[in-house]
SELOBA-639871 format. One line per field, with one value per residue (C-alpha): residue in three letters; chain; x, y, z. Coordinates in nm, 4 decimals. Each point is the difference from the previous one (the first is absolute). Example, Ala and Ser with C-alpha at 12.3 -4.5 7.8 and 13.67 -1.06 7.14 Angstrom:
BEGIN
code c(ALA|SER) .
unit c(A|A) .
px c(1.2300|0.1370) .
py c(-0.4500|0.3440) .
pz c(0.7800|-0.0660) .
END
This chain:
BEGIN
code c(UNK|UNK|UNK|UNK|UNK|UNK|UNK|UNK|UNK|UNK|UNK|UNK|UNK|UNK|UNK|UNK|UNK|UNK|UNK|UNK|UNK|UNK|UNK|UNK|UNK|UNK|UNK|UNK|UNK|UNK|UNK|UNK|UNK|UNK|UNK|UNK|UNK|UNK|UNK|UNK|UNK|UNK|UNK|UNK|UNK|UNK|UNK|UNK|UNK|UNK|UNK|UNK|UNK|UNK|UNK|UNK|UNK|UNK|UNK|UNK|UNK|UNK|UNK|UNK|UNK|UNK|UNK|UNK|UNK|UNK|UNK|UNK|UNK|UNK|UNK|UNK|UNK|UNK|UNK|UNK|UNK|UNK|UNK|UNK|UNK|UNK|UNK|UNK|UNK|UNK|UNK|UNK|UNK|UNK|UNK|UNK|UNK|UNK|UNK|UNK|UNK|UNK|UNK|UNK|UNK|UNK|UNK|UNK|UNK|UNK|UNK|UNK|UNK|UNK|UNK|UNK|UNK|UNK|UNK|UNK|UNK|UNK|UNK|UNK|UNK|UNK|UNK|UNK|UNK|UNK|UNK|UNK|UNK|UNK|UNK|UNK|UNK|UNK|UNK|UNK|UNK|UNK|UNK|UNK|UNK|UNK|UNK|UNK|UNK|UNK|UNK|UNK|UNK|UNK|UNK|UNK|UNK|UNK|UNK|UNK|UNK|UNK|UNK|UNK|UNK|UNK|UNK|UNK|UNK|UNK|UNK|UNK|UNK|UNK|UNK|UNK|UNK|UNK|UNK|UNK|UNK|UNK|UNK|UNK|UNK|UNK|UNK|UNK|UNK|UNK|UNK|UNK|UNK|UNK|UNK|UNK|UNK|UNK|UNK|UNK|UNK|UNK|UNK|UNK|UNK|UNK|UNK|UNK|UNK|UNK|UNK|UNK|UNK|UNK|UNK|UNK|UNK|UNK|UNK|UNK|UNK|UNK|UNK|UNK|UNK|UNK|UNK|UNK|UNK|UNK|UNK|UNK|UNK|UNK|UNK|UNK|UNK|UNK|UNK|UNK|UNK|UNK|UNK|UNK|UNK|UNK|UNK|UNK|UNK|UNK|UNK|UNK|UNK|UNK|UNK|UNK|UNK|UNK|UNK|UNK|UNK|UNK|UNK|UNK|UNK|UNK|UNK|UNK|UNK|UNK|UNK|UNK|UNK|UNK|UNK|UNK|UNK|UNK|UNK|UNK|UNK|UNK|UNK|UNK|UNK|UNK|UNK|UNK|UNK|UNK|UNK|UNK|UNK|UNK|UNK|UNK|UNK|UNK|UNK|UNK|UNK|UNK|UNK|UNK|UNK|UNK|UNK|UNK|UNK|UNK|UNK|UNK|UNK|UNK|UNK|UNK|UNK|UNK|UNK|UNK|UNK|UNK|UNK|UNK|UNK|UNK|UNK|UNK|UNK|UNK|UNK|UNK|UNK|UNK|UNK|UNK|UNK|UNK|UNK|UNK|UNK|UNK|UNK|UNK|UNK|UNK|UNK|UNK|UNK|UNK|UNK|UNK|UNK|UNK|UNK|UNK|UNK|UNK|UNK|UNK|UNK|UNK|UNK|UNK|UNK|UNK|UNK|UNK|UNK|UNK|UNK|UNK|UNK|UNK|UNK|UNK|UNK|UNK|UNK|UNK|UNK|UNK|UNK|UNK|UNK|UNK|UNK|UNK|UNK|UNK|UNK|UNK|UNK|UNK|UNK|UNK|UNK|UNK|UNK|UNK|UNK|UNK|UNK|UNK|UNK|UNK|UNK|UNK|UNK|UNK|UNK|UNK|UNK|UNK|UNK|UNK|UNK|UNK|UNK|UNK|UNK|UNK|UNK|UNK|UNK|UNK|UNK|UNK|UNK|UNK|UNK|UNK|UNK|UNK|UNK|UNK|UNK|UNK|UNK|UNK|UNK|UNK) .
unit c(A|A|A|A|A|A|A|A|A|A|A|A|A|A|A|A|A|A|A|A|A|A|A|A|A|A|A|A|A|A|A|A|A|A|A|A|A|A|A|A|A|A|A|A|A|A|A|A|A|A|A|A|A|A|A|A|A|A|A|A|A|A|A|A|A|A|A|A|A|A|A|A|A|A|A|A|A|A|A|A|A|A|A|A|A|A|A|A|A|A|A|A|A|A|A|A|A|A|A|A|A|A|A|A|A|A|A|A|A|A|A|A|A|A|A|A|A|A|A|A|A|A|A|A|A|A|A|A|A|A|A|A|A|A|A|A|A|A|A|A|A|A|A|A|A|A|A|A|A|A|A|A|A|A|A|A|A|A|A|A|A|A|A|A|A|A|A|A|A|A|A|A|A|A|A|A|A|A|A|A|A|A|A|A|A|A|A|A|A|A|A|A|A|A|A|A|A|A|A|A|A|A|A|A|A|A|A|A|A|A|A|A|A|A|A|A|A|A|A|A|A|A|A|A|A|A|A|A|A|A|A|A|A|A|A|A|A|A|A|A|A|A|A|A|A|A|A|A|A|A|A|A|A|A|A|A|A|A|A|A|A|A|A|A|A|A|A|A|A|A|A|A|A|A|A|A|A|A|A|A|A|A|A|A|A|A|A|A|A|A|A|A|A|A|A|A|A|A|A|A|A|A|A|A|A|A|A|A|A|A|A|A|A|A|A|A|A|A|A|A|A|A|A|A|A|A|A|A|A|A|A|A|A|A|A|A|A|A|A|A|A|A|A|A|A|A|A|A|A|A|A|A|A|A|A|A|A|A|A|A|A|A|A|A|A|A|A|A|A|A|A|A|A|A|A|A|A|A|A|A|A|A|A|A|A|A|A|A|A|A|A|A|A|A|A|A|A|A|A|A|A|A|A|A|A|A|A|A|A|A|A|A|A|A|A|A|A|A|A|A|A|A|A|A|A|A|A|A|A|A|A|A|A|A|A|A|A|A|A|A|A|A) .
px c(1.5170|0.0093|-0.2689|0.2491|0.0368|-0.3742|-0.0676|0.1917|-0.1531|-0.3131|0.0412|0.1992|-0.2733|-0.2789|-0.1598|-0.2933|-0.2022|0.1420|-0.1394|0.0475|-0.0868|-0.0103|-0.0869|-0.3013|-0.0401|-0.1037|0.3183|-0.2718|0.1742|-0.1173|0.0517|-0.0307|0.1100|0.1514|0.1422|0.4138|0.0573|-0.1416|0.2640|0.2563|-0.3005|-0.1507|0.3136|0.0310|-0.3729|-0.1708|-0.2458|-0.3007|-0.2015|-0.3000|0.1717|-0.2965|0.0889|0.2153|-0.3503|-0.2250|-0.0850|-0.0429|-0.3776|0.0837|-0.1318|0.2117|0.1203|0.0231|0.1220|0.3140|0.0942|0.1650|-0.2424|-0.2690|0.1764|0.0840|-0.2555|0.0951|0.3289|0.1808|0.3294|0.3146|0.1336|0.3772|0.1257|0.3215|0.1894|0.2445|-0.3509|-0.0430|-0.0950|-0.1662|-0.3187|0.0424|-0.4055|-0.1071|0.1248|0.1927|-0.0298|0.2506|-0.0208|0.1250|-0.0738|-0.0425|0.0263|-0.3394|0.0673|-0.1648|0.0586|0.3071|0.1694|-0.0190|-0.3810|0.0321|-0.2803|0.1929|0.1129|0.3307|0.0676|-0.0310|0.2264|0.2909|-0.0186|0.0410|0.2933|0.1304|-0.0105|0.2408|0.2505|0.0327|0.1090|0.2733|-0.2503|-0.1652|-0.3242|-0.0938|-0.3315|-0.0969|-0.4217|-0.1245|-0.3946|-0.2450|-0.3115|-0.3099|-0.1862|-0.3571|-0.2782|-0.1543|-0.3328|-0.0147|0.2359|0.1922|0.3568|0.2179|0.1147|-0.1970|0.1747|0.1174|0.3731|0.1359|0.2972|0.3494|-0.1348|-0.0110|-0.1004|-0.3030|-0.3028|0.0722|0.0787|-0.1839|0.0558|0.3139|-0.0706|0.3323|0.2621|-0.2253|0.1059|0.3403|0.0757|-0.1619|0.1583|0.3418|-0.0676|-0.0649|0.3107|-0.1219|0.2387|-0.2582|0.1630|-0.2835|-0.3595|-0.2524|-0.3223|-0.0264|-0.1490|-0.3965|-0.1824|0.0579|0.2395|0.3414|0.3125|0.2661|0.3642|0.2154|0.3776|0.0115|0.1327|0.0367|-0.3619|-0.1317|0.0665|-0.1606|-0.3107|-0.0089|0.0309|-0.2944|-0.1875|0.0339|-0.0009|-0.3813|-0.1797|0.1441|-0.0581|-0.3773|0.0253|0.1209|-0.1972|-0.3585|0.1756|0.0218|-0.4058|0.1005|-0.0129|0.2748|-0.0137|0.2609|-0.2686|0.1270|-0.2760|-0.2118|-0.2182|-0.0944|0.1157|0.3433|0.3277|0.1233|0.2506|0.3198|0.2359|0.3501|0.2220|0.3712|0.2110|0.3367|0.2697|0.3424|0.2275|0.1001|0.3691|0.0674|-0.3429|0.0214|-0.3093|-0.0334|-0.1942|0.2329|0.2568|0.1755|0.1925|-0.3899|-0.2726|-0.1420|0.2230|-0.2141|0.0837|-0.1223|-0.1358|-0.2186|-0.1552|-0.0675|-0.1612|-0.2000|-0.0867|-0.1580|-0.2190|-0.1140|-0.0876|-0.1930|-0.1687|-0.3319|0.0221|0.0982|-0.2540|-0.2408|0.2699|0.1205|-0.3776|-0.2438|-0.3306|-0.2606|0.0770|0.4157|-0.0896|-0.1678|0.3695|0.0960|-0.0862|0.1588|0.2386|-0.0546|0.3386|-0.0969|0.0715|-0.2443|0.2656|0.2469|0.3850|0.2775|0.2244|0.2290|-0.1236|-0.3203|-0.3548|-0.2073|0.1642|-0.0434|0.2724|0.2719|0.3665|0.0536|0.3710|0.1643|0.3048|0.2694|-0.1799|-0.3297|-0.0452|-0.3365|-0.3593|-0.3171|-0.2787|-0.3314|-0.2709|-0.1104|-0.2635|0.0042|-0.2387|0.2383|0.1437|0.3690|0.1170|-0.2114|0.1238|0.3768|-0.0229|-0.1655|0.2077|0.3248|-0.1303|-0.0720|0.4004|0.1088|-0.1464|0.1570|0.3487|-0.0101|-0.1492|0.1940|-0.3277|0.1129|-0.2334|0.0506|0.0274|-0.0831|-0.2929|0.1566|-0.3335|-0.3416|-0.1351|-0.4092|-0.0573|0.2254|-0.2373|0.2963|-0.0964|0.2661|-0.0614|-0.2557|-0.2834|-0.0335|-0.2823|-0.2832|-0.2322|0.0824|-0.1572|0.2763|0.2237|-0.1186|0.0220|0.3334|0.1599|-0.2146|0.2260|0.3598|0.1527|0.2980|-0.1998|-0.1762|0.3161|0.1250|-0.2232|-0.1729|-0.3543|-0.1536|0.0762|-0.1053|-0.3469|-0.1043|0.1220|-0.1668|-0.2787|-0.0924|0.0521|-0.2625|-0.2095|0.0377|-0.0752|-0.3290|-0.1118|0.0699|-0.1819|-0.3097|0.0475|-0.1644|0.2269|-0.1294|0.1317|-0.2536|-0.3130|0.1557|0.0114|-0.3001|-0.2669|-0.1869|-0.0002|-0.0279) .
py c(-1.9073|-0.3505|-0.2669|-0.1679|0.3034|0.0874|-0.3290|0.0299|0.3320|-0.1145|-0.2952|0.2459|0.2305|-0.2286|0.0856|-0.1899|0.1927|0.2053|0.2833|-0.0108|0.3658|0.2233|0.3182|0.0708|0.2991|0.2255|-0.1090|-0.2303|-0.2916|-0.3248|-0.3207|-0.3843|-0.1352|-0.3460|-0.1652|0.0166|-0.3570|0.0420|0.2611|-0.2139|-0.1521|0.3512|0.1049|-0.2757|0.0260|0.4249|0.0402|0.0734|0.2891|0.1304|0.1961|0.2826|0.0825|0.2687|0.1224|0.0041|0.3782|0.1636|-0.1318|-0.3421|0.0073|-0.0894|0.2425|-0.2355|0.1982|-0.0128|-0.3715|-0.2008|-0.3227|0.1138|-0.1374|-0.3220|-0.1177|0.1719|-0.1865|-0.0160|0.1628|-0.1359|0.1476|-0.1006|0.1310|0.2124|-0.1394|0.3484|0.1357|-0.2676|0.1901|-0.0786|0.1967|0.1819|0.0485|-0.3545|-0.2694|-0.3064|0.1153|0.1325|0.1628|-0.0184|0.2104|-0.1574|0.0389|-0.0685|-0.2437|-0.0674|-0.3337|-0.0175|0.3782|0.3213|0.1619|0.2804|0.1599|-0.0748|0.3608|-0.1817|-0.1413|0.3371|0.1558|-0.2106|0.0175|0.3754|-0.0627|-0.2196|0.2762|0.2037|-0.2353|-0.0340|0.3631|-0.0775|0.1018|-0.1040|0.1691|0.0591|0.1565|0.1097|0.0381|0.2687|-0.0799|0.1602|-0.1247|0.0202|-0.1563|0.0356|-0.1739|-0.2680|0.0447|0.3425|0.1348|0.2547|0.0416|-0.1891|0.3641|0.2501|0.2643|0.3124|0.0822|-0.3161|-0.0365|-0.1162|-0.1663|-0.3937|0.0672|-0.1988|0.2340|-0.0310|-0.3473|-0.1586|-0.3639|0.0261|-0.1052|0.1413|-0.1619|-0.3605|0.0957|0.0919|-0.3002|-0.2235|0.1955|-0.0864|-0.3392|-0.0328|0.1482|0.3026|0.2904|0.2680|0.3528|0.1587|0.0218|0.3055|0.1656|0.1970|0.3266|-0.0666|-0.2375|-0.3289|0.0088|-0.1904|-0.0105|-0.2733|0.0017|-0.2557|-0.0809|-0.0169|-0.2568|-0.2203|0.1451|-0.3634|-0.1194|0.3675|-0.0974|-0.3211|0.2258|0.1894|-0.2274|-0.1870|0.3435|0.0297|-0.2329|-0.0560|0.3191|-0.0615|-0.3504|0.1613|0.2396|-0.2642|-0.1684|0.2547|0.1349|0.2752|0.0526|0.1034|0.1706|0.0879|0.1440|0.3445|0.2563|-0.1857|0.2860|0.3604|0.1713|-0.1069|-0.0940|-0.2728|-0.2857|0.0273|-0.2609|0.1651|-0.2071|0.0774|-0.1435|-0.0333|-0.2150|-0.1216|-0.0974|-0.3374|-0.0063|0.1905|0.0139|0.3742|0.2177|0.0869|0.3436|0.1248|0.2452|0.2466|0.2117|0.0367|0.2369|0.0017|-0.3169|-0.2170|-0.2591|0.0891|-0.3518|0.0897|0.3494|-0.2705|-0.2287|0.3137|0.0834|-0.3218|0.0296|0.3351|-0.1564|-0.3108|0.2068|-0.0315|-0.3401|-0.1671|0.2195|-0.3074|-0.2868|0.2468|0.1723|-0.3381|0.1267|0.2520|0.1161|0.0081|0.3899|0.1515|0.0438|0.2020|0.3502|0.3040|0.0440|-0.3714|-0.1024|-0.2415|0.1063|0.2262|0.1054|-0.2488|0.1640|-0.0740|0.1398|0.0184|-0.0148|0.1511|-0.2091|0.1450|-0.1350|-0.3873|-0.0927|0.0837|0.0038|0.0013|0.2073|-0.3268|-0.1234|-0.2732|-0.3132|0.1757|0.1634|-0.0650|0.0852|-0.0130|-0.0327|0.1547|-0.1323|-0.2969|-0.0738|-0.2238|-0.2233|-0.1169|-0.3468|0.0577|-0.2529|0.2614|0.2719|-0.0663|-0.1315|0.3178|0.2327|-0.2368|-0.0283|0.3585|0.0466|-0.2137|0.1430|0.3719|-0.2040|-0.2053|0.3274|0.2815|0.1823|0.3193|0.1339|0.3618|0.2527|-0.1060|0.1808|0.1848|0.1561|-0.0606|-0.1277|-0.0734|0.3600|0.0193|0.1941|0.0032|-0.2479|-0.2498|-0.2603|-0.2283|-0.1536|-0.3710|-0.1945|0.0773|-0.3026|-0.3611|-0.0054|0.2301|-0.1678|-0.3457|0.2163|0.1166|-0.3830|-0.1456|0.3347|-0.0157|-0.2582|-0.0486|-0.1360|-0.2196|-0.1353|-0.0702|-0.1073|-0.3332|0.0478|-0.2605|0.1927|0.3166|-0.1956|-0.1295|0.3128|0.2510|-0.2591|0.0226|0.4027|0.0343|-0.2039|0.2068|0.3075|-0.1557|-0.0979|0.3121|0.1979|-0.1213|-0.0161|0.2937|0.1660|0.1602|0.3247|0.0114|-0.0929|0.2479|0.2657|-0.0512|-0.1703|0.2753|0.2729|-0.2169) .
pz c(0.4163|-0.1365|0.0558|0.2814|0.2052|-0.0256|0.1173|0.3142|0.0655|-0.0170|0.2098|0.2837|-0.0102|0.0349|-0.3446|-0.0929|-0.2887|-0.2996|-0.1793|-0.3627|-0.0962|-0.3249|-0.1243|-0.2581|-0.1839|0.2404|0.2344|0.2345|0.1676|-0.1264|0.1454|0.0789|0.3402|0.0229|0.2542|0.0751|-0.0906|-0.3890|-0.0927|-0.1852|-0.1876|-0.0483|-0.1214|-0.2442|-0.1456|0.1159|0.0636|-0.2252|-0.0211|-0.2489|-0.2666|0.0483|0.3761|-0.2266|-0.1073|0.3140|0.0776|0.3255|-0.0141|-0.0617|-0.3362|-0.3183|-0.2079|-0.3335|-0.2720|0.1737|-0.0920|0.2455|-0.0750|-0.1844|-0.2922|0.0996|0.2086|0.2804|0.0762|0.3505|0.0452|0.1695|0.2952|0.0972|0.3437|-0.0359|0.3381|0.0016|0.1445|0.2927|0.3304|0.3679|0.0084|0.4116|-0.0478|-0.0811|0.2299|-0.1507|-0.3326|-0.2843|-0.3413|-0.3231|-0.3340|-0.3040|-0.3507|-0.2656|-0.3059|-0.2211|-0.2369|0.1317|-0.0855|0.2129|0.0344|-0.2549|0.2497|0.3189|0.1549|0.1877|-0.3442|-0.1741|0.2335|-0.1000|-0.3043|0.0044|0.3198|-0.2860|-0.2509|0.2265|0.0753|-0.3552|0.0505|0.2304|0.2968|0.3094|0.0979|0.3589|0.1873|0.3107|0.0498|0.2398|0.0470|0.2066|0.1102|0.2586|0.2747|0.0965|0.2218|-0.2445|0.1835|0.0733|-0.3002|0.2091|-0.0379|0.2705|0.0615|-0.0178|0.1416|-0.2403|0.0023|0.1075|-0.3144|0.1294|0.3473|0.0826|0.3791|0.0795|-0.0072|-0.3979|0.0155|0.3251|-0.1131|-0.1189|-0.3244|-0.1637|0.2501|-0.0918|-0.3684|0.0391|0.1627|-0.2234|-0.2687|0.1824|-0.0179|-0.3356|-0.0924|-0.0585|0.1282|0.1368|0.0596|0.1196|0.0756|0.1208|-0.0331|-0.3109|-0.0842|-0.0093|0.3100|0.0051|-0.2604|0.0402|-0.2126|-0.0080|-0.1163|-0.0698|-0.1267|-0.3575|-0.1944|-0.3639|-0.2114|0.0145|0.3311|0.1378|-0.2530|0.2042|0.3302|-0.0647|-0.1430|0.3462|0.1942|-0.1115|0.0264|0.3633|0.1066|-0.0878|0.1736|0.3119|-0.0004|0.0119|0.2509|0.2242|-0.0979|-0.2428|-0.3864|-0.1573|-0.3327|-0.3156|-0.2036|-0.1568|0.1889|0.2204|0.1362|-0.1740|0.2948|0.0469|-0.1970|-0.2569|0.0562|-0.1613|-0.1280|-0.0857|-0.2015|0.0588|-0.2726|-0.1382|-0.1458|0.0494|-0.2587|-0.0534|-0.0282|0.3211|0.1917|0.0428|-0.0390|-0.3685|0.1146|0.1587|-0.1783|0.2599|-0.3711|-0.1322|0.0137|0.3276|0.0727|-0.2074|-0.3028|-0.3314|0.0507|0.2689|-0.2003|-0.2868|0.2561|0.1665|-0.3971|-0.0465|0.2802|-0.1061|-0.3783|0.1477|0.2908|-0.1676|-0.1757|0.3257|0.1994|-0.0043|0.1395|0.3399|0.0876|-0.1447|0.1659|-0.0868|0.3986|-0.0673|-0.2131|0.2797|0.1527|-0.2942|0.1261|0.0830|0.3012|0.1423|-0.0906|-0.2844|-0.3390|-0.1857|-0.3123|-0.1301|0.0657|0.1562|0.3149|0.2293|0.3964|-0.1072|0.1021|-0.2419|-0.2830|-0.1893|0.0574|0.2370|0.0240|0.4088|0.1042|0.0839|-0.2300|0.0006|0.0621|0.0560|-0.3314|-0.0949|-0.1667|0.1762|-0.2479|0.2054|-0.1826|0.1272|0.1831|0.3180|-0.1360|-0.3408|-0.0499|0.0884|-0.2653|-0.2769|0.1707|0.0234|-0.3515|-0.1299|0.1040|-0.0803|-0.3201|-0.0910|0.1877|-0.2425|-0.3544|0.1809|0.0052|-0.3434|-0.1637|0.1570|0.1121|0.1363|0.2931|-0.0178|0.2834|0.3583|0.1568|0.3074|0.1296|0.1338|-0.3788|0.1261|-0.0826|-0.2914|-0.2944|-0.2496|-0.2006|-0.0454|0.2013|-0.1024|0.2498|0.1477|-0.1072|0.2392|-0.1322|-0.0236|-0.3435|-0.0788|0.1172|-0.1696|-0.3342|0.0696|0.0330|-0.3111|-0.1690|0.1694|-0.2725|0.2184|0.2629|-0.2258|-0.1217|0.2938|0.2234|-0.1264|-0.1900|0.1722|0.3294|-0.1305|-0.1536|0.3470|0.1645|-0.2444|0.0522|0.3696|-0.0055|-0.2448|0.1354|0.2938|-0.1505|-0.1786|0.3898|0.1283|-0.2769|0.0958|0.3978|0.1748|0.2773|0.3152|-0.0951|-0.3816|0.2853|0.2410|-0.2507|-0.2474|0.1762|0.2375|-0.2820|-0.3019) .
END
């Protein structure tokens, strides 16, 4: 939309305030309101932000070795709204949105993870291709006094009827989600209590970033207006399940916009394209390990028979597998990478796994044979494991040189930065299970 039209809209619909929001690191939403009537001037001059919000960990310390100011007297940061993103907010009356991009001195934020993810978008059209995503995200809902689930019931996967969902938190989502533009297909209780999964219409890789990006953080600002916390974190409790965040991707050719996947004459009616893609994935599975599950919590979804991966392969309509090539052809063709955990940036995420799809394209990685059985009790050998540590993981990135290459070292510094400072924190940090455990016999 242009300036004009926005203008119009705004004065149709009443709007009065503006929220200028971005993502940090960890895929947070941050933001400056002003009111309707400065947009053409914030358009003309940002708006400014401290360089080192890129840098501010989950306890609102600094993580400093990871740059972003330290070394130039902690400077501010430039953000400019992108007006494709404009959007009424349904939850927050007389007030609109609009994403922005970070600057800084006048030239993209090499640390900005909207930023990042065109350049790599870029990278494929070079290609003569046009990447697109769809997200499938779980998450759950307790009590924020009490801590119980919203549902506690057992057995409950596949309803929406209102003894899982008494305040009908999900049709206040979907509708919002309609409103924003964003094309909900469906919406129900998943397999564990209290635990809900969304699915929406995919679309272009960057404007389903922007989607999710906006899908979570109002989801969690429904959910505190209606008395409930809502949570994306990867395994909240020991006794039930992780949240999930699928990433379906694939890519249409340029010249005739028809899906570059699909190949009805090949093996399994897929491109050799799409195995090289797959390939890719399967080489970077480790290195980008860190950028899809970012918290110590994301690895504690990566066990045996609970549908996230535990060995990296590939296959065909099989859930116990990293990544997954679902029975759907034509337009649908398509790879689910299962990795990720709820909790990941989308912009990182999307990136990631574009990124390692592209090195399987450029470099003709071949992915072997699919995995057509049950592979969490494989004992043959040749698959290899998932990181089951963040420090791994964190190891693994620092080593993937492709990664490193292509994702911006000032991004990986502050990123790399804030994980280890994570990992120093929780070192030290007793958990109820050690006092649980050691403290009445030791």
């Amino acid at each position: 939309m242009e300036l004009p039209e926005i203008q119009e809209v705004i004065k149709q619909a009443d709007i009065d305030s503006i929220r200028i929001d971005f993502p940090d690191i960890h895929g947070i939403c941050r933001s400056k309101l002003i009111p309707a009537r400065r947009l053409e001037a914030t358009l003309e001059e940002g708006l400014n932000f401290a360089e080192a919000t890129y840098i501010v960990d989950f306890a609102n310390d600094i993580a400093f070795e990871g740059g972003c100011g330290g070394d130039s007297g902690w400077s501010d940061m430039t953000a400019r709204p992108d007006l494709e993103t404009f959007a009424i907010l349904p939850h927050q009356p007389h007030t609109a949105r609009i994403i922005a991009n970070t600057f800084l001195k006048g030239v993209p934020h090499p640390v900005d993870p909207r930023g990042t993810l065109k350049k790599i978008l870029d990278r494929y059209e070079k290609l003569g291709l046009k990447a697109f995503a769809a997200s499938e995200l779980e998450f759950m809902l307790f009590d924020p006094v009490s801590g119980e689930n919203y549902n506690n019931s057992p057995s409950c996967v596949y309803q929406v009827n209102s003894s899982v969902d008494k305040l009908g938190i999900l049709r206040t989502i979907q509708n919002a989600c309609l409103d924003l533009g964003i094309e909900i297909i469906y919406l129900n209780h998943e397999f564990f209590p209290g635990q809900f999964e969304v699915n929406w219409k995919y679309c272009d890789a960057m404007k389903m970033a922007d989607q999710t990006f906006t899908f979570k953080h109002l989801c969690k600002e429904i959910a505190t207006q209606n008395d409930l916390h809502l949570t994306f974190m990867g395994r909240p409790k020991s006794g039930g399940g992780g949240n999930g965040y699928h990433i379906h991707l694939s890519l249409n050719n340029l010249d005739n916009g028809k899906n570059a996947f699909d190949e009805p004459d090949g093996k399994d009616g897929m491109s050799e394209l799409q195995r090289h893609f797959i390939g890719g994935q399967l080489a970077h599975a480790k290195g980008m390990a860190a950028l899809l599950a970012p918290t110590i919590n994301s690895y504690k979804r990566y066990v045996p028979d609970s549908f996230a991966p535990y060995f990296i392969a590939w296959g065909g309509d099989n859930r116990t597998v990293y990544c997954r090539v679902p029975d759907e052809r034509g337009t649908a063709a398509r790879v689910e990478n299962r990795s990720a955990c709820a909790s990941a940036n989308p912009y990182l995420a999307i990136a990631a796994t574009l990124a390692a799809g592209l090195d399987g394209i450029e470099n003709k990685i071949d992915p072997g044979e699919p995995a057509n059985c049950d592979i969490y009790h494989d004992e043959s050998g040749q698959y290899e494991p998932m990181p089951f540590y963040l420090r791994d993981a964190i190891n693994a990135l620092k080593k993937d040189e492709f990664l490193n290459e292509i994702f911006s070292p000032e991004l990986l510094s502050a990123f790399i930065a804030l994980k280890e400072r994570e990992e120093d924190r929780f070192r030290t940090a007793v958990t109820d299970w050690e006092f649980n455990e050691y403290s009445y016999h030791l």
